[in-house]
C-alpha positions in Angstrom: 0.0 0.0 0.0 2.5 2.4 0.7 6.1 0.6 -0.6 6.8 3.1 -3.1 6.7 6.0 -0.6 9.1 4.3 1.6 11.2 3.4 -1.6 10.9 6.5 -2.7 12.2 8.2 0.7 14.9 5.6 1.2 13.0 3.6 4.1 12.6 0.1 3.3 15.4 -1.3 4.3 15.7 -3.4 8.0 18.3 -1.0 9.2 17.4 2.8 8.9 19.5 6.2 9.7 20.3 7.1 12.7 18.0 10.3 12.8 15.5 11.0 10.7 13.7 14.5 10.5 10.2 14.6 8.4 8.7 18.6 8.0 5.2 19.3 6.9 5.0 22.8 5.7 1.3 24.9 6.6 -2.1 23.0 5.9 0.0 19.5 4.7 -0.4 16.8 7.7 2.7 14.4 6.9 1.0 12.2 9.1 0.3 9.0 6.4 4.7 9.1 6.1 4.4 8.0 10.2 1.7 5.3 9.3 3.7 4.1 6.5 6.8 3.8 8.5 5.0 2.3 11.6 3.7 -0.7 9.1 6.8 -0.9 7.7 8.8 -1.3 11.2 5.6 -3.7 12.5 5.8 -6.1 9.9 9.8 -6.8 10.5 10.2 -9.9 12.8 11.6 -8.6 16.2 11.7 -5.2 15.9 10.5 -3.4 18.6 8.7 0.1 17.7 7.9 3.3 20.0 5.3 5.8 19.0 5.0 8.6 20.5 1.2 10.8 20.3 1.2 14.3 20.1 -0.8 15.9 17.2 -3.1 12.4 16.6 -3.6 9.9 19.7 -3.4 6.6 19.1 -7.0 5.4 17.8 -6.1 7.5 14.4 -3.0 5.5 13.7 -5.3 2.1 14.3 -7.7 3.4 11.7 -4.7 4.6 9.1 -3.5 1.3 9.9 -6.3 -0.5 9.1 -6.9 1.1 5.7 -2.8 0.7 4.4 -3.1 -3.3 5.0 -1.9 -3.7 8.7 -3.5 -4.0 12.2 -1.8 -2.2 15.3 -3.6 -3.5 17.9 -1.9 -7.2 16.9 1.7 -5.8 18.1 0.4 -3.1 21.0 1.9 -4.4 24.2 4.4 -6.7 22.1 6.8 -5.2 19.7 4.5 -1.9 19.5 4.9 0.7 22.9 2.5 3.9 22.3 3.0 7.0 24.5 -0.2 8.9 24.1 -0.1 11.6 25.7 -2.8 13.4 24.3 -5.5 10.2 25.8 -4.3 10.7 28.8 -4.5 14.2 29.3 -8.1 13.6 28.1 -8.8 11.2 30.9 -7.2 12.2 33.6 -7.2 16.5 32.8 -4.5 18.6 34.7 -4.1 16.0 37.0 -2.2 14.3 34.5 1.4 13.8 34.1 1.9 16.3 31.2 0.4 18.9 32.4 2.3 18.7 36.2 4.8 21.5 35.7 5.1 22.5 31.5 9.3 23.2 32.4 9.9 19.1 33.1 8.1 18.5 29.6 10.3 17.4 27.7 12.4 15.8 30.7 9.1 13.9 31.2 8.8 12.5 27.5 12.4 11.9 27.1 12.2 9.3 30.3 8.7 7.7 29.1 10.8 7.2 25.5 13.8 6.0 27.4 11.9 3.5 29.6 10.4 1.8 26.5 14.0 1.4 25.3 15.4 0.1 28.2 12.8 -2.6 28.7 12.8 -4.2 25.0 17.0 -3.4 23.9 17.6 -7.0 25.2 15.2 -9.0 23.5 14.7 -6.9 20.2 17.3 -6.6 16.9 16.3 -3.1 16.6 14.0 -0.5 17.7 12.4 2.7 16.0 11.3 5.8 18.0 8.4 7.7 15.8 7.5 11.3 16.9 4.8 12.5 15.9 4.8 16.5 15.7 7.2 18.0 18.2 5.1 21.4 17.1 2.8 20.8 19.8 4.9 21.0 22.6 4.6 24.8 22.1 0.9 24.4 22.4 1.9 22.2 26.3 4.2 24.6 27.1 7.6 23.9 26.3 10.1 26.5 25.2 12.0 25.9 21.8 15.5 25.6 23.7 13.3 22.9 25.4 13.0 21.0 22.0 16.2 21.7 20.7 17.7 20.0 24.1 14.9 17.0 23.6 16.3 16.4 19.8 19.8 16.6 20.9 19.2 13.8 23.8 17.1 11.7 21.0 19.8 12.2 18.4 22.7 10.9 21.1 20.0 7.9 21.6 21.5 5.8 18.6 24.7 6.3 19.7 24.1 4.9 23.0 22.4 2.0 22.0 22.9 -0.5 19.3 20.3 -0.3 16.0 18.4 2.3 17.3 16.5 4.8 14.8 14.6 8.1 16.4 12.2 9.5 13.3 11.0 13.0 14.4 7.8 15.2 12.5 7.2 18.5 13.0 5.3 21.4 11.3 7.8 24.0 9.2 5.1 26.9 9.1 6.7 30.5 9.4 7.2 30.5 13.4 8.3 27.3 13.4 11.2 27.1 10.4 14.6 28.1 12.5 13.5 25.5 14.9 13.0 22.9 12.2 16.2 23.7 10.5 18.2 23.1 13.4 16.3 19.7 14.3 16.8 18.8 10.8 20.6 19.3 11.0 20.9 16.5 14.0 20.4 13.4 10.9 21.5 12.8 7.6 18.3 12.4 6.2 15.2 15.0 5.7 11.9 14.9 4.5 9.5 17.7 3.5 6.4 17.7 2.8 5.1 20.4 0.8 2.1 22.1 -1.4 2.2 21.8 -4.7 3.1 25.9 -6.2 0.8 25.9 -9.1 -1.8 25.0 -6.2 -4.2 22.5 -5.4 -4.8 19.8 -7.6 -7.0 17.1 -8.2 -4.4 14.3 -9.1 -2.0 15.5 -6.9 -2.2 16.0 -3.4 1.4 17.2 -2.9 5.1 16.3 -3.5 7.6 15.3 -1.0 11.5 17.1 -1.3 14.3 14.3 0.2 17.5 15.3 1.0 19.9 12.8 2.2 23.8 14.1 3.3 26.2 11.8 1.6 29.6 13.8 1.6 30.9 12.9 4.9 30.9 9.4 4.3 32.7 9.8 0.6 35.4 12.2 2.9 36.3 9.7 5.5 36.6 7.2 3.1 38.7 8.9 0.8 40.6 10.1 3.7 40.9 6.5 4.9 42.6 5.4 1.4 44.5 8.5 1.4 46.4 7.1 4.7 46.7 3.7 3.4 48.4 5.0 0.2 50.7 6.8 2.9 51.3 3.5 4.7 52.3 1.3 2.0 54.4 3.9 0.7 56.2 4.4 3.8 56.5 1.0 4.1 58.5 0.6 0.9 60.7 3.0 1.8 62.0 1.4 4.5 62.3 -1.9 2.6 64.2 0.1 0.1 66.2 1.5 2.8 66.6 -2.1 4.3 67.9 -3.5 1.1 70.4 -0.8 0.7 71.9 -2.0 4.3 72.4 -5.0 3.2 73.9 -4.7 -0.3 76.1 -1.9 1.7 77.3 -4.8 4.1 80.6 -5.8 3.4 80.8 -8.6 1.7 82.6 -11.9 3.0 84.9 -13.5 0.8 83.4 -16.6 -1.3 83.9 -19.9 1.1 85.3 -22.7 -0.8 83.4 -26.3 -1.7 85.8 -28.7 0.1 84.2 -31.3 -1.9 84.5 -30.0 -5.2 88.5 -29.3 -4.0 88.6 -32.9 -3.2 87.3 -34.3 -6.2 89.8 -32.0 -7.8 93.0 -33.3 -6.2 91.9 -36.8 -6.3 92.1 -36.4 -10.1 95.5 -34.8 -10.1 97.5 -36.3 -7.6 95.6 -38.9 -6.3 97.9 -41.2 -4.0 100.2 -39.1 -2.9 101.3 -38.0 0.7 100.8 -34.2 0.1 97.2 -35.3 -1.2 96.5 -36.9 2.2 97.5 -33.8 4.2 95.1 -31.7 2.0 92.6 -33.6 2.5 92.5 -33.9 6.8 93.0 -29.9 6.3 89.9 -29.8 3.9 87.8 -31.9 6.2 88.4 -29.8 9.2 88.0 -26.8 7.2 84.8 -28.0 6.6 83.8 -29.0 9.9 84.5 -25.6 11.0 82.5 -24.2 8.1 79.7 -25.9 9.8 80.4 -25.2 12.8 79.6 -21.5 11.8 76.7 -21.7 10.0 75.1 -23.6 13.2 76.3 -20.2 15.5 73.3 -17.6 15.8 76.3 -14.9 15.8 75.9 -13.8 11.7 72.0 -13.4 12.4 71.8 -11.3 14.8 72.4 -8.1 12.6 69.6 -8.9 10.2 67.1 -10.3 12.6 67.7 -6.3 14.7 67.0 -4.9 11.7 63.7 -7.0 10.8 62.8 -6.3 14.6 63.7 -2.1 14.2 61.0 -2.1 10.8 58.7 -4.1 12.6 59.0 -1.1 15.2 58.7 1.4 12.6 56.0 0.3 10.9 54.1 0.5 14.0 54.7 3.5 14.6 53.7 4.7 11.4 50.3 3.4 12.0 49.9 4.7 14.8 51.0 8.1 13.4 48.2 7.3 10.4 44.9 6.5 13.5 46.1 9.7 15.0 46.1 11.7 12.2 42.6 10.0 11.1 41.0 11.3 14.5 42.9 14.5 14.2 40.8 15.0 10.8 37.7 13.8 11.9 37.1 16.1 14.3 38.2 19.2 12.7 35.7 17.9 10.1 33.1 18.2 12.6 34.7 21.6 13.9 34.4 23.1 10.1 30.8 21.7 9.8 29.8 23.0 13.0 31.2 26.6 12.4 29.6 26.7 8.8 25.9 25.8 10.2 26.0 22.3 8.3 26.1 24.2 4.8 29.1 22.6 3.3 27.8 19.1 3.1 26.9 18.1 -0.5 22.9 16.5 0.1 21.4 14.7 -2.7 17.5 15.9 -3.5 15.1 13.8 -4.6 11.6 15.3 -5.4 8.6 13.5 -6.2 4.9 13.4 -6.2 2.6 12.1 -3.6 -1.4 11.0 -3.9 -3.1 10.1 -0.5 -6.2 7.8 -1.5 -8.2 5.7 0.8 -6.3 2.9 1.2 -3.6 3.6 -0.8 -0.8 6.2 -1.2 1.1 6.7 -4.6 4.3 8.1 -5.7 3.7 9.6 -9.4 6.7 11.4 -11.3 10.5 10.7 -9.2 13.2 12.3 -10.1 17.0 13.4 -8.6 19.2 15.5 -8.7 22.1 16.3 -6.9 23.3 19.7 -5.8 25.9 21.5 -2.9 24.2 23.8 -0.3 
């Protein structure tokens, strides 16, 4: 029902990004991109899912649910954790939890989310947090350094556990776009939802604008290569360098073959005294000829020098990690300073149609651009 939406927005694979950000500009409800996800993540064997309510409670995913091919109710309680907030304040009024003290917000929904984690990490491959709008947190009170400090917690989430995707909505209308941007630059891949310019249309209910940051990677991996090609060229160096040694060596003079001197004299004076004497001193000589070659004495100089590239080499790679770290985070430092803005994202724009049980993508197409 709605594969080629995910396809389209790069979300139908078993492990997702680390962060994702979805933005609905005014009078477009992006909701139907959290149903399609949610199916998506319930249908996976094992995968444990937390949604979290704020602009629709919980019955209005069942009944999107229902009409996309999938049943919620099936995996509440199982691999499916809601936190509604919105029923609850509807039950229980200010008494309830949310509307205690509007400063612990955020604190509050960042423990319910954790708790949900911490309960189903062990017995789940993967888990996927889905926000629905953090808009309406403004409505409950919070402040917008309150949100900014929520989706900086969330987006250090994945990095404390292990296949662990947050996916955060929230409304990009005029008040709200400085906070969105600055959510939006916690992942690596951003979803907008937008109106159409040439205005409403019958066949077309909107298009959706995904931009997906793919230049750090393609950095650290060319950075990565660049070191090895550093490496092995050190490397040869000092091979060279160690070959040199040894060709500079001097060079002993060329020790005889006592046997081929034997065979020799046997031929030429065979059976004479003097022939006899040669021959005890050309066995001794070679006695002591072995002798030597037993002695560890005349391997000691190459096996140093084998042990003091060995050294080297470590150090070398050593040098190359350092240098690695060294670049990564000034990487992070230049990114940082530049507000995100020199990362090359690749754009992807296509055409959305909500139906009744359906949603369909209509015209893709890509193109990639630097911001």
């Amino acid at each position: 029902m709605a594969a080629s939406v995910l396809f389209a927005c790069g979300l139908n694979e078993q492990k997702l990004p680390a962060f994702v950000h979805i933005s609905e500009e005014s009078n477009v409800d992006g909701s139907f991109l959290i149903s399609s996800i949610l199916g998506q993540r319930l249908r996976i064997s094992n995968a444990g899912t937390v949604l979290v309510c704020l602009q629709h409670n919980y019955q209005h995913y069942f009944h999107a649910g229902m009409r996309l091919g999938y049943n919620a109710n099936i995996f509440n309680g199982k691999t499916l954790h809601v936190v509604d907030p919105l029923t609850e304040m509807a039950r229980n009024g200010i008494t309830c939890k949310w509307l205690r003290d509007e400063r612990l917000l955020t604190n509050t929904l960042l423990e319910a989310i954790r708790n949900h984690i911490n309960t189903n990490v062990a017995q789940r491959n993967s888990i996927t947090v889905l926000i629905d709008n953090l808009a309406i947190l403004l409505n409950l009170g919070a402040t917008k350094e309150d949100i900014i400090w929520l989706c900086h917690d969330l987006a250090e989430l994945p990095k404390q556990y292990e296949n662990l995707t947050v996916i955060t909505k929230m409304s990009n209308c005029d008040l709200y776009e400085p906070l969105d941007n600055n959510v939006a630059k916690l992942g690596t891949l951003r979803i907008r939802a937008a109106q159409l310019k040439s205005g409403v249309s019958r066949d077309v209910d909107g298009k959706l604008l995904i931009e997906r940051e793919v230049i750090e990677n393609s950095r650290q991996q060319s950075m990565k290569k660049r070191n090895e090609i550093l490496v092995t060229e050190k490397e040869k160096e000092l091979e060279k360098e160690y070959e040199q040694n040894i060709d500079e060596a001097p060079m002993l003079p060329m020790e005889k073959d006592p046997e081929q001197d034997l065979k020799k004299e046997e031929i030429m004076v065979e059976g004479t005294e003097q022939l006899k004497k040669e021959k005890e001193a050309l066995v001794e000589e070679k006695e002591e000829v072995k002798r030597e070659k037993k002695s560890p004495e005349k391997d000691e100089e190459p096996a140093q020098k084998k042990q003091q590239k060995t050294v080297l080499i470590q150090e070398l790679r050593s040098e190359k990690d350092e240098d690695e770290m060294k670049w990564n985070k000034q990487e992070k430092m230049d990114i940082e300073q530049n507000d995100g803005y020199v990362l090359e994202i690749v754009r992807k724009e296509v055409l959305y149609k909500v139906n009744d049980r359906s949603i369909k993508i209509l015209s893709p197409g890509e193109v990639g651009v630097r911001v």
